[in-house]
Backbone as CSV, one residue per row, in Angstrom:
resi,resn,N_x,N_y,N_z,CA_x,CA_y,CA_z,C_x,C_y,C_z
1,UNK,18.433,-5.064,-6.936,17.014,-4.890,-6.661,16.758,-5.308,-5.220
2,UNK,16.462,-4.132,-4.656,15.817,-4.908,-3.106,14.439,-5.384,-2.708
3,UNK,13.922,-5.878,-2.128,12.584,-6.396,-1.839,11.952,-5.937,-0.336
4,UNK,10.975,-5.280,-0.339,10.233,-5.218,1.119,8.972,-5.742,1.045
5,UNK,8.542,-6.055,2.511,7.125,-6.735,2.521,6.615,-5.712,3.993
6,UNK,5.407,-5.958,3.360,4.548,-4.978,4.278,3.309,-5.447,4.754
7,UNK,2.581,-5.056,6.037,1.444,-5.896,6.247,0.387,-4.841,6.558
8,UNK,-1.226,-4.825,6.577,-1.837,-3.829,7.056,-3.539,-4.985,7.444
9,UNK,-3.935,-4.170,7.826,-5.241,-4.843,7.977,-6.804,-4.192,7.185
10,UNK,-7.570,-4.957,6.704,-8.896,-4.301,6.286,-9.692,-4.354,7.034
11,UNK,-10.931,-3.538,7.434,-11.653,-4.062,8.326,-12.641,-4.851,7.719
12,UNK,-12.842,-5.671,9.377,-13.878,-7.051,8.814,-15.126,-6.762,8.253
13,UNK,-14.885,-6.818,6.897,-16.658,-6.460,6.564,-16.459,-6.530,5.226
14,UNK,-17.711,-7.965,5.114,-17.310,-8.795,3.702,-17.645,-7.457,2.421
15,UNK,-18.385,-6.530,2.441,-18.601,-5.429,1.694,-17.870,-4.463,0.740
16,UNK,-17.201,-4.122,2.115,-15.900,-2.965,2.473,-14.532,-3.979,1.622
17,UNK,-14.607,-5.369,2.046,-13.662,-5.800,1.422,-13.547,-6.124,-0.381
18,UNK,-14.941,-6.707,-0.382,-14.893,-6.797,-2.168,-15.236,-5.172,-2.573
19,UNK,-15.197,-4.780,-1.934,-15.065,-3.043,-2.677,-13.383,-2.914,-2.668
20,UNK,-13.039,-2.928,-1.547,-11.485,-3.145,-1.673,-10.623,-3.538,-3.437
21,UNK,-11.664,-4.618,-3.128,-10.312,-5.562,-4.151,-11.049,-5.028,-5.893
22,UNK,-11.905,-4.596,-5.453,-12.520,-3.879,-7.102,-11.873,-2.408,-7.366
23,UNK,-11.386,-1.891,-6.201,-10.519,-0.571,-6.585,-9.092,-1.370,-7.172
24,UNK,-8.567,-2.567,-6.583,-7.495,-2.621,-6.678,-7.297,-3.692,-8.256
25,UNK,-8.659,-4.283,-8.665,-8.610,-4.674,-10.040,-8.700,-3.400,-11.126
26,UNK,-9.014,-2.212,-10.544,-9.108,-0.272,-11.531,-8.200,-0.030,-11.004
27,UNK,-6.990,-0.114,-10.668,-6.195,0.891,-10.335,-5.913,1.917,-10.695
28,UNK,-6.265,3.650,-10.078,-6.575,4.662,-11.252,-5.007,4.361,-11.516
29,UNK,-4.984,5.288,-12.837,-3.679,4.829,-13.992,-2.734,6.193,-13.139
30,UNK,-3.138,7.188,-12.605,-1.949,8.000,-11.792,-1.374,7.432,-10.677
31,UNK,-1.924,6.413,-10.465,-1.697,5.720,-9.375,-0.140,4.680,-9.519
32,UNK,-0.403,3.823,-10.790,0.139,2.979,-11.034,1.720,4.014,-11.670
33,UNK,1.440,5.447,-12.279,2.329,6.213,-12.075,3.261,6.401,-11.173
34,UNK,2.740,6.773,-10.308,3.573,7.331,-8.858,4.256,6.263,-8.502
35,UNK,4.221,5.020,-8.358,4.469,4.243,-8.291,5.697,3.462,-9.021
36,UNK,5.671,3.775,-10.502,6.604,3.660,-11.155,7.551,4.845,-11.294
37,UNK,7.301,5.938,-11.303,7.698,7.198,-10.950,9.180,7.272,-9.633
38,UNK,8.732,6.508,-8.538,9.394,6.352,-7.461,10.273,5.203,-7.014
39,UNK,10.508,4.543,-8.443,11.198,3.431,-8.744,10.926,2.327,-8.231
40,UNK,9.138,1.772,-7.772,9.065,0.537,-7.696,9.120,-0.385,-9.062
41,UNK,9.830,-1.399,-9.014,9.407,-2.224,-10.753,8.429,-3.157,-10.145
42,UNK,8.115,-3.656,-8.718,6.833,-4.599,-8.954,6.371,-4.223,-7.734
43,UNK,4.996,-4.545,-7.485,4.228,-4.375,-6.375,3.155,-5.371,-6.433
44,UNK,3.074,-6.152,-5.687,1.821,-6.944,-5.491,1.487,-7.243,-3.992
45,UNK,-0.055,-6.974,-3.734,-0.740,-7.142,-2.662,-1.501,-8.533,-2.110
46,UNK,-1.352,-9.385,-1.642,-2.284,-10.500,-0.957,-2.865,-10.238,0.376
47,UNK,-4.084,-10.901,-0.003,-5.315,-11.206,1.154,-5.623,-12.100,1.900
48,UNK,-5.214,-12.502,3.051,-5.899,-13.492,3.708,-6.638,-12.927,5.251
49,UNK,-7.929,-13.100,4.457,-9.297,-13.311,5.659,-9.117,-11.380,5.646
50,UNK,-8.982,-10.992,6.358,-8.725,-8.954,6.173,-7.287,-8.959,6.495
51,UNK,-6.520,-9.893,6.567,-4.748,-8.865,6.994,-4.349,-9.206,5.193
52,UNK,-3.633,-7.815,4.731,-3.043,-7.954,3.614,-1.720,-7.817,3.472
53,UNK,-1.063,-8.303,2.464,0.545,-8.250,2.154,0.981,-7.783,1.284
54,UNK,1.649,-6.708,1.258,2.236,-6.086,0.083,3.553,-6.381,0.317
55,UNK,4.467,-6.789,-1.607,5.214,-6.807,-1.661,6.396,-5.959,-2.621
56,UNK,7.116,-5.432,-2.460,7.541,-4.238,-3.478,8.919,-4.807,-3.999
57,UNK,9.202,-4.552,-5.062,10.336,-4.812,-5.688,10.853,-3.487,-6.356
58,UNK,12.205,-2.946,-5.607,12.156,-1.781,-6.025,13.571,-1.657,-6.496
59,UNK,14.018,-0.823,-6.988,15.687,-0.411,-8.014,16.679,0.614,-6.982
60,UNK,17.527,0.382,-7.467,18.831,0.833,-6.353,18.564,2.435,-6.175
61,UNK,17.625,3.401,-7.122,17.054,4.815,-6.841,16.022,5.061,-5.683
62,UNK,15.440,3.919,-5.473,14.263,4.309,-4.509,14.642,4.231,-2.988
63,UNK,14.028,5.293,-2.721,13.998,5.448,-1.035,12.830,5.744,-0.570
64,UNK,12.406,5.508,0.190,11.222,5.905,1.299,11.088,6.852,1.351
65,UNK,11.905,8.092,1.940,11.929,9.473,2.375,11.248,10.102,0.802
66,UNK,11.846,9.646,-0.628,11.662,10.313,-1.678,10.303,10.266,-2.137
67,UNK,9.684,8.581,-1.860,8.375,8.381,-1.968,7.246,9.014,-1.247
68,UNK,7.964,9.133,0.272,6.875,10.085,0.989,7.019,11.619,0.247
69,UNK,7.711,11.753,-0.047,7.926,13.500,-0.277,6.875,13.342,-1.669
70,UNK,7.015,12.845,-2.693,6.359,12.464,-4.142,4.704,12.219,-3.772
71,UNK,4.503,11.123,-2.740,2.939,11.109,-2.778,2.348,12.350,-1.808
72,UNK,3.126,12.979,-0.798,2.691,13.730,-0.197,1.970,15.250,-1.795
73,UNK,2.941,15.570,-2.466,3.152,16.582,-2.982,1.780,16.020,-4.323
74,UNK,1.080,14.704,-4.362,0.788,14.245,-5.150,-0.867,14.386,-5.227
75,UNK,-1.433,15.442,-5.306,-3.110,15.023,-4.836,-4.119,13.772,-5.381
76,UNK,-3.725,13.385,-6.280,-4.301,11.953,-6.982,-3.733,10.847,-5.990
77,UNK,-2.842,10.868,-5.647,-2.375,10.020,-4.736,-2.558,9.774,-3.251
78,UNK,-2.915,11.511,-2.807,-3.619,11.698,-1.180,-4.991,11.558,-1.402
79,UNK,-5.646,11.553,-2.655,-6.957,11.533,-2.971,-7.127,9.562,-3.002
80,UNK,-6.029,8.936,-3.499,-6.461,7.548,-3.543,-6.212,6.724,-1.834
81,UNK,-5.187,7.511,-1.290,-4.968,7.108,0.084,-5.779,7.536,1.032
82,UNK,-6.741,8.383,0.764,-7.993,8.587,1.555,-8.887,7.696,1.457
83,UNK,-9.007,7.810,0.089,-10.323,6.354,-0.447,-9.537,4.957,0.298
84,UNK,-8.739,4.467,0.174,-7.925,3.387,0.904,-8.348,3.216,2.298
85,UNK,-8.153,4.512,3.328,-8.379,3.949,4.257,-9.662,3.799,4.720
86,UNK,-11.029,4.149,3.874,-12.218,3.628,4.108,-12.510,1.893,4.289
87,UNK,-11.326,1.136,3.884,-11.389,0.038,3.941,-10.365,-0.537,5.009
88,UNK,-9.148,0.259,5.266,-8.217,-0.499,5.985,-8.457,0.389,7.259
89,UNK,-7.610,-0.452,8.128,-7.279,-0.293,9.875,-5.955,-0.179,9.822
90,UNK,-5.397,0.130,11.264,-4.253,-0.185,11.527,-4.112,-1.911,12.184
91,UNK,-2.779,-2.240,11.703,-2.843,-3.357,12.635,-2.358,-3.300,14.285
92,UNK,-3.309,-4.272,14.840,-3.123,-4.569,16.239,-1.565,-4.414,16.687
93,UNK,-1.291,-3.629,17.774,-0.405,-3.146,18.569,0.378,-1.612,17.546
94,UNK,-0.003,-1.127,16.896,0.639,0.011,15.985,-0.750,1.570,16.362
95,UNK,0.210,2.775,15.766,-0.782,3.370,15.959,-2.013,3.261,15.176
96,UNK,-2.830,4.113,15.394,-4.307,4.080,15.211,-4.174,4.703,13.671
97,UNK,-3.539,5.580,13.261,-3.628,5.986,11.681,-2.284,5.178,11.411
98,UNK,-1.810,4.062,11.839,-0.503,3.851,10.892,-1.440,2.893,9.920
99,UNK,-0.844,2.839,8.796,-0.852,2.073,7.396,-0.226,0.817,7.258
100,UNK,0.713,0.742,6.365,1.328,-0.567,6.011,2.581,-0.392,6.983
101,UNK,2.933,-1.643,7.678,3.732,-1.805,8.499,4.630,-2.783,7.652
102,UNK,6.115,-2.471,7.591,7.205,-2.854,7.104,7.630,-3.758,7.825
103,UNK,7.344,-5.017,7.203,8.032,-6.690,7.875,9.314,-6.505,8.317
104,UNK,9.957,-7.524,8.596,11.530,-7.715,8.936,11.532,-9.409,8.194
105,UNK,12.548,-9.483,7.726,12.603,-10.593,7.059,13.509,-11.578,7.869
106,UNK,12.686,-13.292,8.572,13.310,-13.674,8.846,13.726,-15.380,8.283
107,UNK,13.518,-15.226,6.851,14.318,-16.420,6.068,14.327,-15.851,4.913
């Protein structure tokens, strides 16, 4: 099982954010599909202040390239990643539409 961590930012706005975290207590159920679908077994997100952390726990089948190809091809899924970025930013020094930025692990 490998592990990645990822970081992104929400924008500041106490609103935008508890709307945030009320999509992410409904997670639509195609969602939580695709997801398992593409061989993550765990995913959990943390918040501090607007930068968030996702962490994925995924099985020796999953790759990146396969996941992009799956949510691309997925309209429930480009439909929930639209709604998403009404709340998030990119983070500081990345491009302007990038998303979750993939940590490097250093311990």
């Amino acid at each position: 099982m490998n592990r990645y961590c990822f970081a992104l930012d929400l924008k500041e706005d106490p609103d935008l954010i508890a709307e945030y975290e009320a999509h992410h207590r409904a997670v639509w159920p195609e969602i939580v599909v695709s997801i398992k679908d593409a061989g993550i077994e765990c995913m959990e997100i943390y918040r501090w202040h607007n930068r968030l952390f996702m962490i994925m726990e995924v099985n020796d089948e999953f790759s990146f390239e396969q996941k992009e190809k799956m949510d691309a091809a997925n309209p429930v899924v480009q439909e929930w990643e639209k709604l998403m970025w009404k709340y998030q930013q990119a983070l500081p020094g990345t491009a302007a539409e990038g998303k979750w930025q993939l940590m490097n692990k250093i311990f």
